[in-house]
DRENZAGU-373415 format. One record per residue (C-alpha): residue number from 1; residue in one letter; x, y, z. Coordinates in nm, 3 decimals. Each point is the difference from the previous one (the first is absolute). Example, Ala and Ser with C-alpha at 12.3 -4.5 7.8 and 13.67 -1.06 7.14 Angstrom:
residues 2
<site 1,"A",<1.230,-0.450,0.780>>
<site 2,"S",<0.137,0.344,-0.066>>
This chain:
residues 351
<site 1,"X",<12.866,-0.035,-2.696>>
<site 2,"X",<0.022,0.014,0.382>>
<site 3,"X",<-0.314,-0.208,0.136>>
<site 4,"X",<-0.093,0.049,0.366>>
<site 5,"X",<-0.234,-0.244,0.209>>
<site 6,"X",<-0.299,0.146,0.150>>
<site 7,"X",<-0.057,-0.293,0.204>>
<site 8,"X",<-0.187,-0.346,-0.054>>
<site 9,"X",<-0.349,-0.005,-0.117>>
<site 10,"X",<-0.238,-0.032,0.271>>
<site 11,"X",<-0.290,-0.193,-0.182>>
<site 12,"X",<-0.075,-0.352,0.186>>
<site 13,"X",<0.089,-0.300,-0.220>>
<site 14,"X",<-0.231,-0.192,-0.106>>
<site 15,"X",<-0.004,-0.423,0.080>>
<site 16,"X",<-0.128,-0.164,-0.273>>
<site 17,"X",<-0.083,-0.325,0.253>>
<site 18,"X",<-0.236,0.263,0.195>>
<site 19,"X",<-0.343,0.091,-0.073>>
<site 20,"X",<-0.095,0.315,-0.090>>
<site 21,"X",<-0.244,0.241,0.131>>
<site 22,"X",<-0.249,-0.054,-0.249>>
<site 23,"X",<0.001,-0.361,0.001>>
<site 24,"X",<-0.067,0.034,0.375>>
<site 25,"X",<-0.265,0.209,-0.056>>
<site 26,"X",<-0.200,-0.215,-0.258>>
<site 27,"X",<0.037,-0.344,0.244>>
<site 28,"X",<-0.161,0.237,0.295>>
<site 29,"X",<-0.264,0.117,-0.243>>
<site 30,"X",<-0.067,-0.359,-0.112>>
<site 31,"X",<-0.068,-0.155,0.334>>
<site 32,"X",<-0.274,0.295,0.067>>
<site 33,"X",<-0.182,-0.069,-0.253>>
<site 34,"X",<-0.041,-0.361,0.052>>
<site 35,"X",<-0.037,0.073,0.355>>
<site 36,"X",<-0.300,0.268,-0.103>>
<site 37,"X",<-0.163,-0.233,-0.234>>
<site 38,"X",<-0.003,-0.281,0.302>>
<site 39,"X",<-0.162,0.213,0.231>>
<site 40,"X",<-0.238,0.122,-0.282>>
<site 41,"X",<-0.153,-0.343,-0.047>>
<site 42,"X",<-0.040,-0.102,0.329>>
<site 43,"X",<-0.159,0.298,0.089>>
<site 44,"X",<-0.260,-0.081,-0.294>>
<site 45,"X",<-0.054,-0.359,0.106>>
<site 46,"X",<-0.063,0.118,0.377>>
<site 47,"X",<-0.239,0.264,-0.144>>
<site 48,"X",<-0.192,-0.186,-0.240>>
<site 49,"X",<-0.063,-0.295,0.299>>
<site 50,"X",<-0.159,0.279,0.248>>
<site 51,"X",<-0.180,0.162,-0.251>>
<site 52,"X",<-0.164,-0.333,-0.148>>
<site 53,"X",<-0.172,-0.042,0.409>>
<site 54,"X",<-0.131,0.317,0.001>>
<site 55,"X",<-0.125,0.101,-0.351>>
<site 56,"X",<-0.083,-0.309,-0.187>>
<site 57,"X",<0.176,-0.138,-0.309>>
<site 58,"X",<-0.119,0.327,-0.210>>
<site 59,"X",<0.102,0.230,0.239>>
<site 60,"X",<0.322,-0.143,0.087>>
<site 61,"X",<0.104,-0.010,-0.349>>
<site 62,"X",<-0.085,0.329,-0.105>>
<site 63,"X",<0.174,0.127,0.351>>
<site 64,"X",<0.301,-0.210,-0.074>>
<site 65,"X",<0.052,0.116,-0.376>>
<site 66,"X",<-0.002,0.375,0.127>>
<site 67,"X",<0.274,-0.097,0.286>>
<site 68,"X",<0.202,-0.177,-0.308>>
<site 69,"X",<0.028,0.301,-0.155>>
<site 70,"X",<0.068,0.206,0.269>>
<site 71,"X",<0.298,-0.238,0.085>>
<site 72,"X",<0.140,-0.057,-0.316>>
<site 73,"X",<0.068,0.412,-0.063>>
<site 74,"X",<0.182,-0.024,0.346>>
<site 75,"X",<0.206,-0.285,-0.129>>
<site 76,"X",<0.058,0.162,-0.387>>
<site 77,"X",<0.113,0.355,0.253>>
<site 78,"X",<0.231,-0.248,0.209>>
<site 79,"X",<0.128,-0.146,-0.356>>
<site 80,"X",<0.106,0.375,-0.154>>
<site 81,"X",<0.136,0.140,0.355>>
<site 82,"X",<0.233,-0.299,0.036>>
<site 83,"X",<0.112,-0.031,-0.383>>
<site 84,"X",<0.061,0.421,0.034>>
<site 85,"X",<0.211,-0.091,0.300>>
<site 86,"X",<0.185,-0.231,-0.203>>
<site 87,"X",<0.122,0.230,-0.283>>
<site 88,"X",<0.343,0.164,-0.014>>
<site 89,"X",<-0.004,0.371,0.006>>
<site 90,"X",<-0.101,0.186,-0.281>>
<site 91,"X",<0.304,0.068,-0.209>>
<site 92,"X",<0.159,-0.320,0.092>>
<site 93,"X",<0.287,-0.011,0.231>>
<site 94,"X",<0.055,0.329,0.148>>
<site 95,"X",<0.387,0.147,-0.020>>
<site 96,"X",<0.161,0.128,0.348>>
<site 97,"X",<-0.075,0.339,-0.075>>
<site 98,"X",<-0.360,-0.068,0.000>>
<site 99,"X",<0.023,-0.189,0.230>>
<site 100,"X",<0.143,0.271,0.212>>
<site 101,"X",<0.380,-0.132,0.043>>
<site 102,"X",<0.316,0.143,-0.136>>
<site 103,"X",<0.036,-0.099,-0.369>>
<site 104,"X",<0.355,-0.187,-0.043>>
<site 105,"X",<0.282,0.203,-0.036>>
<site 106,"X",<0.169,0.026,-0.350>>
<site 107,"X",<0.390,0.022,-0.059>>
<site 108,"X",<0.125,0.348,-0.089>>
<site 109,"X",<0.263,0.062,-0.306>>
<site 110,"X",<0.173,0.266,-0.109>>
<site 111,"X",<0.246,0.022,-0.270>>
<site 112,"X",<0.370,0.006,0.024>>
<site 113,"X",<0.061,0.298,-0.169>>
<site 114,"X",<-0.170,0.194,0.243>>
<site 115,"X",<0.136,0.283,0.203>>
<site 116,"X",<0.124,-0.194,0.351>>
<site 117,"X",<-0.225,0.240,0.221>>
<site 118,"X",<-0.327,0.003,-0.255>>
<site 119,"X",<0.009,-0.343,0.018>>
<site 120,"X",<0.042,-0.021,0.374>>
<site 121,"X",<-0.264,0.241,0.013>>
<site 122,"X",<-0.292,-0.146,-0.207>>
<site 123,"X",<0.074,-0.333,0.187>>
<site 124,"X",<-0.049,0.121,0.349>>
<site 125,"X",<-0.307,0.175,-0.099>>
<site 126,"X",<-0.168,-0.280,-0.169>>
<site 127,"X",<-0.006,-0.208,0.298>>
<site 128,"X",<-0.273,0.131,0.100>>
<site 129,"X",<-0.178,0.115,-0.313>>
<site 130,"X",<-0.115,-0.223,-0.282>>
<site 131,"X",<-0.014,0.291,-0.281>>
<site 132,"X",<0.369,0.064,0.056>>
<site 133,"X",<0.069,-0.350,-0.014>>
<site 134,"X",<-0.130,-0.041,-0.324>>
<site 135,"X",<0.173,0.359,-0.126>>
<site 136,"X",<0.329,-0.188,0.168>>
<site 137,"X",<-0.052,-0.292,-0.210>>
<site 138,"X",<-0.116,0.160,-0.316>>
<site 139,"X",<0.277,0.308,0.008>>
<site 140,"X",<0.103,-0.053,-0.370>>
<site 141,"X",<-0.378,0.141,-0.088>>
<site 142,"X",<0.090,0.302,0.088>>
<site 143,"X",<0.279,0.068,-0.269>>
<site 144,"X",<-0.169,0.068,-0.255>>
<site 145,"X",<0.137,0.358,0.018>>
<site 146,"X",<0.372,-0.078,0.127>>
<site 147,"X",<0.163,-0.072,0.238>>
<site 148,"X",<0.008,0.342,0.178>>
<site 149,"X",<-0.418,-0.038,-0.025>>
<site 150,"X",<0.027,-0.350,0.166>>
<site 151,"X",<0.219,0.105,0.240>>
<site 152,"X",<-0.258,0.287,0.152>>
<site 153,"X",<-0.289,-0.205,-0.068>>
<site 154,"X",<0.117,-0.309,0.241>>
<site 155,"X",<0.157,0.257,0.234>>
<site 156,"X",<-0.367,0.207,0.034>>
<site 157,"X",<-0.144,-0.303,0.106>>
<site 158,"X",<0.272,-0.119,0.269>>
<site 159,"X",<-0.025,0.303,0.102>>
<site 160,"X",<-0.375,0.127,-0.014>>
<site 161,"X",<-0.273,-0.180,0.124>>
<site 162,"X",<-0.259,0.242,-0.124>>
<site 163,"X",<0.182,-0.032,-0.338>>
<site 164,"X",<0.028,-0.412,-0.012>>
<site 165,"X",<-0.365,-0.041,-0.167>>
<site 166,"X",<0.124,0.199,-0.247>>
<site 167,"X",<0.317,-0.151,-0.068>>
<site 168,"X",<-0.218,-0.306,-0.003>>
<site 169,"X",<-0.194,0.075,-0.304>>
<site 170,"X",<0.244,0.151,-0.135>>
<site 171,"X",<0.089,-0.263,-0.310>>
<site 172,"X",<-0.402,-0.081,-0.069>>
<site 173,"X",<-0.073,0.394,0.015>>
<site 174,"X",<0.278,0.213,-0.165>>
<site 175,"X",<0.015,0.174,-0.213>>
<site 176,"X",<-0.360,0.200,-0.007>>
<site 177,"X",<-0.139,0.199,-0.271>>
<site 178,"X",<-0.160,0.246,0.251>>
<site 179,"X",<0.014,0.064,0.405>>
<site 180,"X",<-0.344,0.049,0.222>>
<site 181,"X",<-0.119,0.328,0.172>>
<site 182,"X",<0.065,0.038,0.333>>
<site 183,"X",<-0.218,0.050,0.276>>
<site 184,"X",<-0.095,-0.079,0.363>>
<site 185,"X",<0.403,0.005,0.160>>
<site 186,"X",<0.109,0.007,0.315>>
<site 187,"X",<0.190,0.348,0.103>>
<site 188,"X",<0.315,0.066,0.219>>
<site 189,"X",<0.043,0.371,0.072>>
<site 190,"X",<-0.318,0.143,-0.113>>
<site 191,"X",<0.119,-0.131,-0.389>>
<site 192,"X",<-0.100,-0.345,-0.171>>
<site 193,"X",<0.250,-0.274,0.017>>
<site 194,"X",<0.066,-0.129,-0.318>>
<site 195,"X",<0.230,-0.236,-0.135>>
<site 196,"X",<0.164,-0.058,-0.347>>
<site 197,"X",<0.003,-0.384,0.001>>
<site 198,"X",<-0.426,-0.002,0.081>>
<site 199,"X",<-0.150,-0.247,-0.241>>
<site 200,"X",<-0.221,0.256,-0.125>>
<site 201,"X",<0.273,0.151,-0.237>>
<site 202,"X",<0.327,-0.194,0.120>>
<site 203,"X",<0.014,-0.234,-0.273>>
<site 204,"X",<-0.042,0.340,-0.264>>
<site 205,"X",<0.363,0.068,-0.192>>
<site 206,"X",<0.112,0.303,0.105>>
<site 207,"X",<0.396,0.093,-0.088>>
<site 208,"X",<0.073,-0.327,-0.198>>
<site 209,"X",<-0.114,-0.229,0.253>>
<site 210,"X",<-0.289,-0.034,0.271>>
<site 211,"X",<-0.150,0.293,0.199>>
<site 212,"X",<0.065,-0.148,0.312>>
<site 213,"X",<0.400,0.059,-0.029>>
<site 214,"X",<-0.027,0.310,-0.183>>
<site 215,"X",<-0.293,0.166,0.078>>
<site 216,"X",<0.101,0.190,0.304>>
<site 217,"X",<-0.021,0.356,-0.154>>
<site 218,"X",<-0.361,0.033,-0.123>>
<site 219,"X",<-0.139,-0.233,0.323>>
<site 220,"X",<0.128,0.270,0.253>>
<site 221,"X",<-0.136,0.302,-0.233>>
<site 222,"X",<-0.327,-0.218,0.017>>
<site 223,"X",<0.026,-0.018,0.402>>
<site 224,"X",<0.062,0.405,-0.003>>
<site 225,"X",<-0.324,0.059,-0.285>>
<site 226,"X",<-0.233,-0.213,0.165>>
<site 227,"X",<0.100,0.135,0.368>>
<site 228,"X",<-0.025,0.390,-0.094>>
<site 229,"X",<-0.235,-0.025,-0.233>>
<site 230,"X",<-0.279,-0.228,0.141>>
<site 231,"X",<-0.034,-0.194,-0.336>>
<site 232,"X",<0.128,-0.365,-0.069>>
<site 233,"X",<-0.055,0.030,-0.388>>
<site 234,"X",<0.360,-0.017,-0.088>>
<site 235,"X",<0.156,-0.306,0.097>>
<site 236,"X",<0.369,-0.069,-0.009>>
<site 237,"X",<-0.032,-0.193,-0.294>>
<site 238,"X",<-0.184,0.303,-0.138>>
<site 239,"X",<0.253,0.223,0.057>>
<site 240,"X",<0.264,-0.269,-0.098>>
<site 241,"X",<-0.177,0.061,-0.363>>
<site 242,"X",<0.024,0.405,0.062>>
<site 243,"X",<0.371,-0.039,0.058>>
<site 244,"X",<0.053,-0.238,-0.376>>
<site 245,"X",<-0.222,0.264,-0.135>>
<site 246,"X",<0.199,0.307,0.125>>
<site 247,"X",<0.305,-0.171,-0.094>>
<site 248,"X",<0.155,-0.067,0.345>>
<site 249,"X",<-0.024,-0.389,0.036>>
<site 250,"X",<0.344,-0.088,-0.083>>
<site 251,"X",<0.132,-0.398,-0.088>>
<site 252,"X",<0.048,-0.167,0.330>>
<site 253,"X",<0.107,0.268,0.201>>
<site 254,"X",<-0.373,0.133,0.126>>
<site 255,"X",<-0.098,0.339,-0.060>>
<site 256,"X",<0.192,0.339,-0.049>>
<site 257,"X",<-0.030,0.231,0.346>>
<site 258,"X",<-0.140,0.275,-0.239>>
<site 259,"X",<-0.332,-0.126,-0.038>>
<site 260,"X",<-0.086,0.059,0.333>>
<site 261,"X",<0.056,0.358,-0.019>>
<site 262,"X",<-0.153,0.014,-0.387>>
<site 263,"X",<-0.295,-0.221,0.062>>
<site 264,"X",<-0.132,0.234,0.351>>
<site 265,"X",<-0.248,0.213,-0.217>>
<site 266,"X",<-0.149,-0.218,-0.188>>
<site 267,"X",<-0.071,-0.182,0.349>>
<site 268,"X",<-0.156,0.316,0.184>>
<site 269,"X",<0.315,0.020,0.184>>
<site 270,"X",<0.269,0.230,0.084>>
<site 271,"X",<0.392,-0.176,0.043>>
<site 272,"X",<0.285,0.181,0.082>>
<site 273,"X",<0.371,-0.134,0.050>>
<site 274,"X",<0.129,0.100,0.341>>
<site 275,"X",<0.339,-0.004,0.191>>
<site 276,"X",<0.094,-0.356,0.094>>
<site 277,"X",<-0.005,0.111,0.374>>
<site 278,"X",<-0.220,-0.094,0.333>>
<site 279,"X",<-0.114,0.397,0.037>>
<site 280,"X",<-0.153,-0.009,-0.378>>
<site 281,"X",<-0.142,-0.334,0.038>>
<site 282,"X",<-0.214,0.036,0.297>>
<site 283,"X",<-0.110,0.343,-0.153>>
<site 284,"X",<-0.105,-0.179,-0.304>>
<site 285,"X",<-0.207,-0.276,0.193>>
<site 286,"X",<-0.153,0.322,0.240>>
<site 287,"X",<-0.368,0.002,-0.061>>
<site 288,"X",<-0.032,-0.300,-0.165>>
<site 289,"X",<0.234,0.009,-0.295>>
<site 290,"X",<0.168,-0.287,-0.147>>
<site 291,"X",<0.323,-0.128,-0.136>>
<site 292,"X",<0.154,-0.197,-0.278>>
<site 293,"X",<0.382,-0.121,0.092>>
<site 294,"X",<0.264,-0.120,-0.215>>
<site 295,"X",<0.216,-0.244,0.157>>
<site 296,"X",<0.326,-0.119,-0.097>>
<site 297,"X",<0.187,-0.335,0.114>>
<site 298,"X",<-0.046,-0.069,0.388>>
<site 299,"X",<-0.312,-0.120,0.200>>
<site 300,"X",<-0.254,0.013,-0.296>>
<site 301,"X",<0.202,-0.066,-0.312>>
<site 302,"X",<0.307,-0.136,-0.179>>
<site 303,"X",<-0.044,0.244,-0.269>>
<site 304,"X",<-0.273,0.250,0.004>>
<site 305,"X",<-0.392,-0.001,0.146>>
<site 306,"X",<-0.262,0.252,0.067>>
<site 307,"X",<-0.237,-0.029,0.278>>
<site 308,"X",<-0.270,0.255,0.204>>
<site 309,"X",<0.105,0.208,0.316>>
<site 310,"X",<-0.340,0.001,0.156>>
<site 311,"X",<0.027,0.188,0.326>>
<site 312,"X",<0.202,-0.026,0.365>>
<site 313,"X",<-0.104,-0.228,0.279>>
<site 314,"X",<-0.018,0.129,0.353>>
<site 315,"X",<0.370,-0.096,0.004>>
<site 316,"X",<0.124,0.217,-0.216>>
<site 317,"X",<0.050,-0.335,-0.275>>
<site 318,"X",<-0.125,0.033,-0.339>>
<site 319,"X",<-0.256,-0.222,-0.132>>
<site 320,"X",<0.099,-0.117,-0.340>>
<site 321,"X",<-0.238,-0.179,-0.236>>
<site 322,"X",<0.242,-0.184,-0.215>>
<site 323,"X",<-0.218,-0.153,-0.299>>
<site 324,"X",<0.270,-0.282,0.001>>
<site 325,"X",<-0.021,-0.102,0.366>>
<site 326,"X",<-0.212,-0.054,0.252>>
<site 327,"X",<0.221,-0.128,0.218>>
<site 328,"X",<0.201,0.335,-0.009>>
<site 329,"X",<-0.342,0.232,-0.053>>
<site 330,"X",<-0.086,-0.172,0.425>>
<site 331,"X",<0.265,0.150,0.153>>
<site 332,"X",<0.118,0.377,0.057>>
<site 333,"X",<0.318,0.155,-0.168>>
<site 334,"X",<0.226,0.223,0.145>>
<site 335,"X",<0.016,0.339,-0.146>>
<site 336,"X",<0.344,0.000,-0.032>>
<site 337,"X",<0.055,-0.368,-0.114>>
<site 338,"X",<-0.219,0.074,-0.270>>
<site 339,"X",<0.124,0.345,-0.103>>
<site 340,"X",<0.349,-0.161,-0.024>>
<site 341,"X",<-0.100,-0.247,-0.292>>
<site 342,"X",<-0.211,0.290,-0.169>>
<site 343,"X",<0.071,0.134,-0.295>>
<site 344,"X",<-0.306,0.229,-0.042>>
<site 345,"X",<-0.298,0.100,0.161>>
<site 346,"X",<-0.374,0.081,-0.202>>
<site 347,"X",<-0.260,0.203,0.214>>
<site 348,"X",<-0.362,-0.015,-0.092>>
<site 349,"X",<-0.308,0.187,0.091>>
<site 350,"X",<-0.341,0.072,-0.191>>
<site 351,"X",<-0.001,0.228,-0.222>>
């Protein structure tokens, strides 16, 4: 393991020769109360001696009972506002963080075995963020499906801050018997930005291990449904369970290409393979139309990854919803960087 100091804990030390806050406190409550009750009784003797000259013994003492009472509810008020000053907080002694100060930073570990640059990577970023501190220190949770799985996994999060909560839960959360509908996304190009690794169906097994690695296939067909068809019924989990059903989920290596073309129909939608060229791709995104690439290795992927084509910004740059990035999905693509990675192209319209 390769520890690395945050930096000493900021919380005070404290004296055990000093007194407290609370102790302070109860000795400044103490001496108003037994100033109170002083000035209580004097008051009383002062009254009852006027009151005796000008009403008589009778009248005195039934005027001097009802100023007795009167006085002792203002001392029994003084009594509970001074012991309520007294008390400690409720809850005891408050941490830093409620207090409103930094809590104290924690040491970060990775293992040895570790790829030199993952392991740089998850460090730097967990400087400033507890939940990838505590994927940092916890990285051999996340093994449970090899080490290729691991790798990814710690990698998404060093990598991904949208993706770190995620990552986070990962170890209480996966794997899931079912993923959530979707509903209510953002959109980037007139199409919904989804993203494999959501919690709502991330921690599902798709392709012998979880959704979010492998699920890249069925979330951009869901992106393209929802977009052209105005529905968000079909979730990329629930197309995810289309592909196992159709026979295209395949063991850890995502889905096969053809069930984009295969699956259109049933969808409402019409998807046609075009020329891997910048002519047929800006035809297929004329008048709203939308499409699937297939990446090889390069900017996206070390091995293989679809992702959505979702129009052209005033630039002349694509905008690419990539379900496994949002970091990549925020900036614009040249046409020709992309086209040189592709190795096809999937138009869709409605049908």
């Amino acid at each position: 393991m390769a520890p690395v100091d945050r930096g000493p804990s900021k919380s005070p030390a404290r004296n055990a020769g000093s007194s407290s806050p609370a102790a302070s406190r109860t000795a400044s409550a103490a001496s108003t109360i037994s100033s109170s009750v002083g000035k209580a009784f004097s008051v009383m003797r002062d009254v009852a001696s006027r009151l005796f000259g000008i009403l008589g013994p009778r009248g005195a003492l039934v005027a001097a009972g009802v100023v007795a009472i009167v006085l002792v509810a203002v001392v029994v008020f003084a009594v509970r506002v001074c012991a309520g000053d007294a008390q400690e907080p409720a809850g005891g002694v408050q941490t830093a963080e409620e207090q409103g100060q930094e809590p104290a930073p924690e040491t970060v570990s990775v293992p040895d075995y570790l790829d030199a640059d993952l392991a740089a990577s998850l460090m730097e970023a967990a400087k400033g963020n507890a939940d990838v501190a505590w994927v940092a220190n916890h990285a051999d949770e996340y093994a449970v499906d090899g080490d290729a799985v691991q790798y990814k996994l710690l990698k998404l999060a060093a990598s991904e801050p949208e993706a770190v909560p995620f990552v986070r839960a990962f170890p209480e959360r996966y794997p899931a018997d079912a993923g959530e509908a979707s509903g209510g996304e953002r959109t980037q190009g007139g199409a919904p930005l989804l993203f494999q690794w959501d919690q709502r169906w991330g921690y599902t097994v798709y392709s012998s291990t979880t959704f979010a690695l492998t699920g890249c296939c069925p979330t951009s067909l869901s992106m393209v449904y929802q977009s052209l068809t105005g529905k968000s019924d079909l979730s990329p989990y629930d197309l995810g369970v289309r592909a196992r059903e159709g026979g295209y989920e395949t063991q850890f290596d995502g889905t096969d290409a053809t069930f984009l073309l295969n699956e259109a129909p049933s969808l409402g939608l019409s998807c046609a393979q075009i020329d891997v060229n910048a002519d047929a791709l800006a035809a297929a995104l004329a008048g709203g139309g939308l499409v699937i690439c297939n990446v090889g290795p390069g900017d996206f992927t070390s091995a293989g990854h679809f992702f959505v084509i979702a129009g052209l910004n005033d630039d002349g740059s694509l905008v690419v919803n990539d379900p496994y990035s949002a970091e990549r999905s925020a900036k614009g693509w040249d046409v020709g960087q992309v086209l040189g990675q592709t190795q096809a192209l999937y138009a869709y319209r409605r049908a």
